[in-house]
N, C-alpha and C positions, 0 to 999 in steps of 0.2 A: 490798693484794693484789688481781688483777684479776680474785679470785673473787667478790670481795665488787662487782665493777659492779651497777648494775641495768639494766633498760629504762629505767625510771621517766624516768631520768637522762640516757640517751641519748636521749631524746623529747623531753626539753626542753633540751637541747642541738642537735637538727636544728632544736625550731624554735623557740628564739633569734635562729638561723644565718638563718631563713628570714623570722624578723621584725623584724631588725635591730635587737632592742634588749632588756633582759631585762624590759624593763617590759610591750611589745608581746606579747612571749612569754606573760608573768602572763597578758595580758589573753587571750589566744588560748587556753589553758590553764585558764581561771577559778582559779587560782592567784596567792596573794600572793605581790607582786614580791622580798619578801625572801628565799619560798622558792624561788623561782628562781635566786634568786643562791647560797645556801648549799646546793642540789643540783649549780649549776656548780663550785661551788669545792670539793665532797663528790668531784667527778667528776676532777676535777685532782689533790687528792689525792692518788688510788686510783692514778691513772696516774703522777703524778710528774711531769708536764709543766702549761705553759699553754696552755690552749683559746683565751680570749682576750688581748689585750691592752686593759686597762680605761682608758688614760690621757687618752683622748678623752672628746670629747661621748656617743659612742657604742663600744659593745665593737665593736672590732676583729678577726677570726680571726688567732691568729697562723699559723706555717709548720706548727708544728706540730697545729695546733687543725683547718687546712684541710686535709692529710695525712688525718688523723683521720675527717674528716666523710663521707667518702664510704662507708667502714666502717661508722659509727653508720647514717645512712641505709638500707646493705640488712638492718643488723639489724632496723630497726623493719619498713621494709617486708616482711620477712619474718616478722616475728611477727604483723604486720597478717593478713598473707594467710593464716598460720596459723588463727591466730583467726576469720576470714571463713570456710574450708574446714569448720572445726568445727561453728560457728554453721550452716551448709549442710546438714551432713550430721544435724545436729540437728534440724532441719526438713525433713526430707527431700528434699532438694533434689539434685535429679540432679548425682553427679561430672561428665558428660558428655552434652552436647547433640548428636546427631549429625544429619547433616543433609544430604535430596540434593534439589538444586536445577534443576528442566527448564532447559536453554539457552536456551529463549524468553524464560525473565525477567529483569529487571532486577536483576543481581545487585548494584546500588547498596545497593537499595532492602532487599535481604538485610544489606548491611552495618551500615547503618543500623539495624536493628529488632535487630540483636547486638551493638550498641554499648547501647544502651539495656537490653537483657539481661544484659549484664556489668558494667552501671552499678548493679543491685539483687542479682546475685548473682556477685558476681567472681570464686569458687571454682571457677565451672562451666566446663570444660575445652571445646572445639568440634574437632568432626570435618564437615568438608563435602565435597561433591563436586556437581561440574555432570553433569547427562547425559542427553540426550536419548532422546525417545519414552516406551517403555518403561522405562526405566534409574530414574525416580522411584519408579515404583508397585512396581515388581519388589524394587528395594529395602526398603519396609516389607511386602511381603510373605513375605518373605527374613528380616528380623527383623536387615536389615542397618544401620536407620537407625531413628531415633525418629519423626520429620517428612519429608516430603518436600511439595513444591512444585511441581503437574503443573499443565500447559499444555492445553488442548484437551478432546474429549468421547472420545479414543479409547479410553482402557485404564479400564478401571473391575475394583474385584474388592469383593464386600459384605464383607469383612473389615475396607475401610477406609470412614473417614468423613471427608465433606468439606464444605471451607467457602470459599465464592467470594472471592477478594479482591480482582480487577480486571480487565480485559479487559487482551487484548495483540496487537498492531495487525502483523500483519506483510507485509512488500510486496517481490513479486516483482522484479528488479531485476537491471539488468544493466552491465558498465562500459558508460562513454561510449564508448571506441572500438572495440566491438564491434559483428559486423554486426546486431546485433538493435534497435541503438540508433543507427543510421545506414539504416534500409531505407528504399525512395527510394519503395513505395507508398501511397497515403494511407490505406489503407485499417489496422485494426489488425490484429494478430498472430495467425492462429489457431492451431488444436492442429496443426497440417502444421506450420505456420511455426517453432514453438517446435521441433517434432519433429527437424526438420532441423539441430538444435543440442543441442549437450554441457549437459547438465542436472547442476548440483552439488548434491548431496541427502546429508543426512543417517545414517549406518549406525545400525540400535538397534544397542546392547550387550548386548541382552535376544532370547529365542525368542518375548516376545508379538508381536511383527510376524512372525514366519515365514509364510509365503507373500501376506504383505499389502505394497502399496506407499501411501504417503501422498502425493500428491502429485506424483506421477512420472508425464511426462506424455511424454518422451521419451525412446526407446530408447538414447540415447546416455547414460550416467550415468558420472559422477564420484563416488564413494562415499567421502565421509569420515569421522573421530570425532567433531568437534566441530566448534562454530560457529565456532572463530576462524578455522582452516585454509579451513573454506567461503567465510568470509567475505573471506580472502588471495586465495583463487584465483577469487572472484566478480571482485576489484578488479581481478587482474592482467590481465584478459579474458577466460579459460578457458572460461568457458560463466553460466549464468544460472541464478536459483535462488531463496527464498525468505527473507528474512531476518527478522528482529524491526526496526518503525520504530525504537525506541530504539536499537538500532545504528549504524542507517544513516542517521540524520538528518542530521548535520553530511556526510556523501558525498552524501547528496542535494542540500542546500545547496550545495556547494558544488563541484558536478556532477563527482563521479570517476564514481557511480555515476546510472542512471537509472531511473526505473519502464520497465516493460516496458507500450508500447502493446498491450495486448491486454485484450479480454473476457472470455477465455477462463479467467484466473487471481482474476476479481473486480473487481468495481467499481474503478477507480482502480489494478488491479493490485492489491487490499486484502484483506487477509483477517482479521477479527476471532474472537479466542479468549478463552474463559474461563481463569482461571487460579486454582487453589484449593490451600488447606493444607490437608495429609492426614495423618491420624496411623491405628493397630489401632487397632481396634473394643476390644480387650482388654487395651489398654493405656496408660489415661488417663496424659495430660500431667501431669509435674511441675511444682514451681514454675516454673523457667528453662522448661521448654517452652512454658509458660502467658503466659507475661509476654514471650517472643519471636513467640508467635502474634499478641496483644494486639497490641502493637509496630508487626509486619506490617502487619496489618488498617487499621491506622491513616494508618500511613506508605503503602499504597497508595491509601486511599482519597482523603487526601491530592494524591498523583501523578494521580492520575484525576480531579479538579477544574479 
C-alpha cells in the first residue's frame, strides 16, 4: 500500500540516484550497504515497480525509477524545508527579513551577505526594496522594514541606531556627447556653467526632504524615482547629475560617460559618503537579522580594501 511509504526510503533513494551506487549512498548515509539495498527493494515493493535495474556493474534508473525520482526529490526537499521552518521558529528566528536599501549602495554586496543569511537560516522569507534619500530611514520609522541601509549624514531620527560599514564614492558625470563634455574653455565648469544645463536628480518618496534640495545646483531639473531611469537619461545626453562610482565605472572606462570638469562638485568631480546599517532602538535583531548584518559588515569591509 502507498500508505505504508516512508521518507526514510525516499531519501535514500534520491540519494543512491545522486551517488551512483547503493554502496556510495551507505557511505553518505552512515548506513550499512545491506540496508540500503532492502529499503530500495522495501520501496519497490510498496510500489510495484523497479526503481532500478541491477544487472550492471552499477544500478541503473530504469524509466520507471527516473519518472519517479523527481517526485521523491520535492518530497524530501520539502520535508527538509519543513523541518528548517520549525527548527527556526523554534529558536526564534524571524519568518521574514525585511529590508530597504539607499540607491547609492551596492546592491551586489546586499546579495551577497543574503545568500550567506539563507545559508544558516533558509526558513527565513525576504522582502527588500531600493529607495532613495529618505525612503530608508522613513521606512524603519514607519515600522515598514526591520533594517535599512542609508547613505550619507542627511536624515537621522534617535529612535534608530547605526553602524558604519563603508564609504561610497560618487561622481558627477555627464555623457561624452554632451556640451558639458565637449566645452572648448580651459578653464573648469562653474555653478553658471552647470546652471545653464538640465540637472537629473533624484525625487525622495518620503516628506523628510520637503522644502530641502541635495545637491541641485541648477534650475533646470529633471526629477526622477530611481537610479536606473537617472542613470538611462544621464547616458542618453539629457543633462548631468550625480551617480554612485560602482555604477558607472565600466562607462567611465569605457568613455560613454565623463566626470564633469568642474570644482564646483568636488575634488575629481567626487563626493565621498558614509553608508550604515540601521535597525529601532526598540527592536533588537533576530537571528537572520544578526547574521545578515554580520555578513554585510564583512563583505563590505572586504570591498573597501
Amino acid at each position: 500500500m502507498l500508505d505504508a511509504l516512508t521518507l526514510d526510503q525516499m531519501r535514500i533513494f534520491v540519494t543512491v540516484v545522486e551517488c551512483g551506487s547503493f554502496r556510495s549512498g551507505a557511505i553518505r548515509l552512515s548506513r550499512a550497504q545491506s540496508g540500503i539495498s532492502h529499503a530500495i527493494a522495501n520501496l519497490e515493493a510498496e510500489l510495484n515497480i523497479r526503481l532500478f535495474d541491477r544487472s550492471g556493474h552499477r544500478p541503473v534508473l530504469t524509466q520507471e525509477g527516473q519518472a519517479l525520482l523527481e517526485n521523491a526529490r520535492d518530497i524530501v526537499l520539502r520535508v527538509d524545508a519543513l523541518r528548517a521552518r520549525a527548527r527556526g521558529l523554534g529558536e526564534g528566528v524571524e519568518l521574514e527579513l525585511s529590508l530597504i536599501v539607499d540607491t547609492l549602495f551596492p546592491i551586489a554586496q546586499v546579495g551577497e551577505a543574503l545568500v550567506e543569511m539563507r545559508r544558516l537560516y533558509p526558513s527565513v522569507s525576504i522582502k527588500m526594496a531600493v529607495e532613495p534619500l529618505g525612503g530608508p530611514i522613513s521606512a524603519l520609522t514607519e515600522k515598514r522594514s526591520t533594517l535599512a541601509i542609508i547613505v550619507g549624514e542627511d536624515f537621522r531620527d534617535p529612535r534608530i541606531t547605526l553602524e558604519a560599514l563603508s564609504s561610497i564614492e560618487t561622481v558627477a558625470v555627464v555623457s561624452r556627447k554632451h556640451p558639458l563634455a565637449i566645452r572648448l574653455q580651459p578653464r573648469p565648469a562653474g555653478v553658471t556653467d552647470l546652471a545653464d544645463h538640465l540637472q537629473i536628480v533624484l525625487s525622495d518618496p518620503t516628506a523628510l526632504s520637503e522644502g530641502r534640495d541635495f545637491g541641485v545646483i541648477s534650475p533646470q531639473t529633471c526629477r526622477v524615482s530611481n537610479q536606473e531611469t537617472k542613470h538611462a537619461l544621464i547616458l542618453s545626453g539629457l543633462g548631468w547629475g550625480r551617480l554612485p562610482l560602482w555604477l558607472v565605472a565600466s562607462d567611465l572606462a569605457e568613455k560613454r560617460l565623463v566626470r564633469l570638469d568642474t570644482l564646483t562638485l568636488g575634488r575629481n568631480a567626487q563626493l565621498i559618503s558614509e553608508a550604515y546599517l540601521a535597525h529601532r532602538l526598540d527592536e533588537p535583531l533576530g537571528p537572520a537579522g544578526q547574521a545578515f548584518s554580520h555578513a554585510l559588515a564583512q563583505i563590505a569591509t572586504r570591498a573597501g580594501e
